[in-house]
C-alpha positions in Angstrom: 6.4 6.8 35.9 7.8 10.6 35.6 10.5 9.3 37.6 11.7 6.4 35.5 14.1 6.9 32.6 15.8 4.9 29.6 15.2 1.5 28.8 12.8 1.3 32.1 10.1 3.4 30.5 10.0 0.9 27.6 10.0 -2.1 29.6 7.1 -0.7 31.7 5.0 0.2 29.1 5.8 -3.1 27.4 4.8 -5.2 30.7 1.2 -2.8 31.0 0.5 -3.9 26.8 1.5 -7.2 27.6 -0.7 -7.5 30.4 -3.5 -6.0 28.5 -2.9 -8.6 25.7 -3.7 -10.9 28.4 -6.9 -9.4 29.5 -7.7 -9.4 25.9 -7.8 -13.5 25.7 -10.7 -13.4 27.9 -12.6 -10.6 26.8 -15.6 -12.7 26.2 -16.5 -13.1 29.5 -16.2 -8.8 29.9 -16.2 -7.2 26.7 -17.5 -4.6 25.2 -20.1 -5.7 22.6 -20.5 -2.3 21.2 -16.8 -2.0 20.8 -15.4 -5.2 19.5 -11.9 -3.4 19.3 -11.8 -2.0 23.1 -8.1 -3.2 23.9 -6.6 -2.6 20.8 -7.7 1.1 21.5 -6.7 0.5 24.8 -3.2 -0.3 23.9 -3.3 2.9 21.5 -4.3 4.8 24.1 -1.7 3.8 26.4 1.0 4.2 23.6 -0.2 7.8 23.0 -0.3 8.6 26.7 3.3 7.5 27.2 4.2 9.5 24.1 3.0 12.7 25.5 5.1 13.8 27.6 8.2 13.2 25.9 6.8 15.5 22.7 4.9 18.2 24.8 8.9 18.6 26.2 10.8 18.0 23.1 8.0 20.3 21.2 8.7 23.5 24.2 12.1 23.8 22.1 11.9 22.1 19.1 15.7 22.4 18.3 16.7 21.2 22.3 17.8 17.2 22.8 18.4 16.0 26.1 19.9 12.5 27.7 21.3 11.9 23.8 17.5 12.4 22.6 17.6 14.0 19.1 15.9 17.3 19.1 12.0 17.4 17.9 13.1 19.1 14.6 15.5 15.9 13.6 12.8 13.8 14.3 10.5 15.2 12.3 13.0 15.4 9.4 13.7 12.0 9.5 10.5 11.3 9.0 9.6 13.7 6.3 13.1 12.9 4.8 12.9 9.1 4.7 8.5 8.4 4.9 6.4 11.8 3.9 8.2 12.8 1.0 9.3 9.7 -0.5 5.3 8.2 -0.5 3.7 11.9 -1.0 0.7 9.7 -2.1 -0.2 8.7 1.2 0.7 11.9 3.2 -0.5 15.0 1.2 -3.2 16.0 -0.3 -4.2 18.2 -3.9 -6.6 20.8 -3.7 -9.7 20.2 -5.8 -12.2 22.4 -6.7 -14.6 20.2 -4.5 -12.4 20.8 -1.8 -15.1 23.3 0.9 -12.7 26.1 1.8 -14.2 29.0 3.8 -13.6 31.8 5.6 -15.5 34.3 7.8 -15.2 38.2 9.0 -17.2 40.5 11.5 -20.0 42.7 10.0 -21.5 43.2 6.8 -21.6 44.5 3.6 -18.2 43.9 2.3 -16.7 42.6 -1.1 -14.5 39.7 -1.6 -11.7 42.0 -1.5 -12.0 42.0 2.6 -11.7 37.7 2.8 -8.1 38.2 1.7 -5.7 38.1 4.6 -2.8 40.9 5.0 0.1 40.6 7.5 -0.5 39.7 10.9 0.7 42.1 13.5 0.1 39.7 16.4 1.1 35.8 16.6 -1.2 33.4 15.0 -0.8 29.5 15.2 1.1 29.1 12.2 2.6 32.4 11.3 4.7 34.8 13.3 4.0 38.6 13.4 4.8 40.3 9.7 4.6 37.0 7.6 1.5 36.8 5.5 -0.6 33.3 5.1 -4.2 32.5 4.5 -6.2 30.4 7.1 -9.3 28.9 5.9 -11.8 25.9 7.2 -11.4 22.6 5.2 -13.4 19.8 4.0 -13.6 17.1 1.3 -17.7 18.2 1.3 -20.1 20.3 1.8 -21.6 18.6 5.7 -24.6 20.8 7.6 -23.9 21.3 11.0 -27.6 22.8 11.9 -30.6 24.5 10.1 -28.3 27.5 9.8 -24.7 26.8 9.3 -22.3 24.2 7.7 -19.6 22.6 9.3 -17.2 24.8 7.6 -19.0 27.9 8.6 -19.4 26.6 12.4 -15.7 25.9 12.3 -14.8 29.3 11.1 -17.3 31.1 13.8 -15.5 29.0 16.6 -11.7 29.7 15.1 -12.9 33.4 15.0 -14.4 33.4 18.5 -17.7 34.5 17.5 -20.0 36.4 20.0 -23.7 36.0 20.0 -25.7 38.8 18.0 -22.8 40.0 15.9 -22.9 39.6 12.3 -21.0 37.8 10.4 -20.0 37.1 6.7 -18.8 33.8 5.7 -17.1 33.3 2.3 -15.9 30.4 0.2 -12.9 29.9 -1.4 -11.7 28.4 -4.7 -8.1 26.7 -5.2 -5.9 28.6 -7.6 -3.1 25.7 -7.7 -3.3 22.5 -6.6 -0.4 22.7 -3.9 1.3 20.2 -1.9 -0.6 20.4 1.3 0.9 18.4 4.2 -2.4 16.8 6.0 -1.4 17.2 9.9 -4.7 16.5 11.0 -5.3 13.1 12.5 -8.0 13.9 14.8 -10.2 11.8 13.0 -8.4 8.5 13.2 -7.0 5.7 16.3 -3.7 4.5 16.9 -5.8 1.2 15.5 -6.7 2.3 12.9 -3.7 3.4 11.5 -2.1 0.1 12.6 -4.7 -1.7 10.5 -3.3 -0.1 7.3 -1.1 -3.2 7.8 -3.6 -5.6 8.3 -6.2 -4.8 5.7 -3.0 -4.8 3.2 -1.8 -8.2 4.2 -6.1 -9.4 4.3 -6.7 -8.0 0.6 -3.3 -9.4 -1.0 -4.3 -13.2 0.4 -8.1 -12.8 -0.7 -6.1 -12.3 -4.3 -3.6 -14.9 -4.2 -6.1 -17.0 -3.1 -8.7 -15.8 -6.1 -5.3 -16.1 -8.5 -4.6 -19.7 -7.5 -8.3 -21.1 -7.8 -9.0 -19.4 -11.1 -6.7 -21.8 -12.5 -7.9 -24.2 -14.9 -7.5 -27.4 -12.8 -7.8 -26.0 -9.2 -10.7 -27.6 -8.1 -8.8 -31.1 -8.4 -5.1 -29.2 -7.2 -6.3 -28.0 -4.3 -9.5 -30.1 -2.8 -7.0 -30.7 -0.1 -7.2 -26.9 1.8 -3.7 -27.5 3.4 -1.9 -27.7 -0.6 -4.0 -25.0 -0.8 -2.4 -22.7 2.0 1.1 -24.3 1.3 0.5 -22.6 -2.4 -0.9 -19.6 -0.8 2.4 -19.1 2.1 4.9 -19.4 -1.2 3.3 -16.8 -3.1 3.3 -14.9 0.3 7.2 -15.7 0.8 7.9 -15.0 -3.3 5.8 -11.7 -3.0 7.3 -9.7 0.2 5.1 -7.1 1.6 5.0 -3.5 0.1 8.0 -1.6 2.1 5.4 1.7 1.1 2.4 0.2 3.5 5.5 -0.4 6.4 6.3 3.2 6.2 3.1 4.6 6.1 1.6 3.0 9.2 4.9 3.6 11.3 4.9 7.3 9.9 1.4 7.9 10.7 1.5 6.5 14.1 4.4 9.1 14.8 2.5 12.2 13.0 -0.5 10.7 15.2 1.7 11.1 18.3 2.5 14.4 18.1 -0.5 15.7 16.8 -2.3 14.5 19.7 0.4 16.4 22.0 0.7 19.5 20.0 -2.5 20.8 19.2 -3.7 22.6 22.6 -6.7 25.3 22.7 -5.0 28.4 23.0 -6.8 31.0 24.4 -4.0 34.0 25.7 -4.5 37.6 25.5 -1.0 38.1 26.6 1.0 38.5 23.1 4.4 37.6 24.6 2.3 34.7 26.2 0.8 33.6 22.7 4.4 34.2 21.2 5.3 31.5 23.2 2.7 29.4 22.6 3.3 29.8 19.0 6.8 29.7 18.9 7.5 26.1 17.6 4.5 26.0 15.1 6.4 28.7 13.2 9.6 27.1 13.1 7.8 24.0 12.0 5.9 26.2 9.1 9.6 27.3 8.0 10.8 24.0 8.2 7.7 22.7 5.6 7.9 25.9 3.4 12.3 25.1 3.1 11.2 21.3 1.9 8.3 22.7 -0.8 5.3 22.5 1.3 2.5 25.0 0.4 0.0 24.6 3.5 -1.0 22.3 6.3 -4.2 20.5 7.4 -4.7 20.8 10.8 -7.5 20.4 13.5 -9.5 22.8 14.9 -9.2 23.3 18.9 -11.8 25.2 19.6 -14.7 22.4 19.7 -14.7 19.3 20.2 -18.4 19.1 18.8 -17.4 17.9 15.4 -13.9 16.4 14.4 -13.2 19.8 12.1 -10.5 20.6 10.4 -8.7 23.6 9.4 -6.2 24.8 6.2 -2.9 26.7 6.0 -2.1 28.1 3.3 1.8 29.8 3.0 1.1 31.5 -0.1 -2.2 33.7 0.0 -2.5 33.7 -3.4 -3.3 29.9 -4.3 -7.1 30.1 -3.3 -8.9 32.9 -3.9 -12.3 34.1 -2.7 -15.4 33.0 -4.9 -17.4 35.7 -6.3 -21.3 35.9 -5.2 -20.4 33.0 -2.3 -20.6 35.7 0.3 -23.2 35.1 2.7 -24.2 37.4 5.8 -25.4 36.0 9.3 -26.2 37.2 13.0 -24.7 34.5 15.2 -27.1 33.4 17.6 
């Protein structure tokens, strides 16, 4: 399939979904009863594989375009340009004071003065050498992981590559604005499920019209015939076109979902020209986001694949600050 290019890679992945919407018809004789929606994940899968290489190559040099590709970069504008920040609403997310933001450091004893970050003299994941931002586990709540730890805390020992009987003090963190943080996450959501953003929209908007049409006073004599019934139901339908907002969304998550599931590698290089490289298109990417308004990202965490955790970016290290008296010490076993 490496060797096949153009419109022969689309009509090759088209013939393996269509043959897998084949084997679908006849999934009662072979399915999977604890997984009612095996093929559709199947078909994500496939859709996600045949992605990959094409963003792991665009994403090596995200300003490079080759056989009249655009570049990653023009991509990703597009789609911020024309989706993300027209429907905000279904792409970013407001701090909260809920919001479980956490952060850890070797050894003890220290004030909340030591939880703030200062310039970075080697390459992090988001931030090149010099430039100043504040990383920080996420969640919506507060989730135990063991007896011991939180999620957040686990995901902070992992990101900080903990070693076993060092101490360790964990700190949480308090929103000082509410931002516009861009959730690039998605590793806790399908290709299917993202699809069925259209599906549930199109489900709930019948249920209504159908509720609207037999609350009226004489609808138990109108529509005793169910075929008047769905004829009333299709005009509403035709009179009432679907939201352009739920289109945009689905299509614009499946992309983000694409490349999140290509860009996001464990990174584990000494080497600093090595991690430099590594690096080198996340922090074009964060001075892309900053240029358009963006104060921080949502991203996964790499290191386990224990939990689904998730991780925060923020480009301004002032807009959480470190909660007084949340400071706890621990010996990670």
């Amino acid at each position: 399939m490496n060797n096949i290019v153009g419109s022969d890679i689309f009509f090759s992945l088209g013939t393996v979904i269509e043959y897998v919407n084949c084997l679908a018809k006849y999934s009662i004789f072979y399915s999977n009863q604890r997984n009612p929606n095996y093929f559709n994940e199947l078909i994500g899968d496939i859709q996600l594989k045949s992605a990959e290489n094409l963003i792991e190559q665009q994403w090596k040099d995200v300003h490079f375009s080759d056989d009249g590709y655009k570049s990653f970069i023009e991509i990703f504008d597009d789609v911020f340009t024309n989706a993300i920040n027209i429907h905000k609403d279904r792409f970013f997310h407001e701090l909260s004071d809920s919001d479980i933001l956490c952060r850890v450091v070797s050894d003890w004893g220290h004030n909340t003065d030591r939880f703030i970050s200062w310039p970075s003299k080697t390459n992090n994941r988001w931030n090149p050498p010099g430039k100043q931002y504040l990383y920080l586990s996420f969640g919506k709540k507060e989730e135990p992981y063991s007896s011991e730890l939180s999620v957040s805390e686990y995901i902070c020992l992992e990101e900080y590559r903990a070693k076993s009987n060092e101490k360790y003090s964990f700190c949480h963190f308090a929103p000082a604005i509410k931002g516009n943080i861009l959730d690039l996450s998605y590793n806790d959501t399908s290709i299917t499920q993202i699809k069925s953003i259209i599906d549930i929209y199109y489900n709930e908007s019948v249920q209504s019209m159908i509720s609207q049409l037999l609350s009226e006073s004489n609808a138990q004599q109108k529509y005793q015939n169910k075929r008047k019934l769905k004829k009333s139901v299709l005009r509403k339908i035709q009179g009432n076109p679907i939201d352009k907002g739920i289109l945009v969304e689905s299509f614009a998550k499946q992309y983000l979902k694409m490349i999140c599931s290509c860009i996001y590698k464990k990174v584990g290089e000494t080497d600093e020209n090595k991690r430099e490289m590594a690096y080198k298109s996340f922090h074009i990417l964060s001075e892309y986001l900053e240029s358009k308004g963006v104060t921080g990202v949502i991203y996964p965490c790499t290191r386990t694949n224990q939990i689904q955790g998730k991780n925060l970016v923020l480009f301004d290290v002032n807009d959480a600050i470190p909660i007084a008296n949340s400071i706890r010490e621990y010996v990670y076993k």
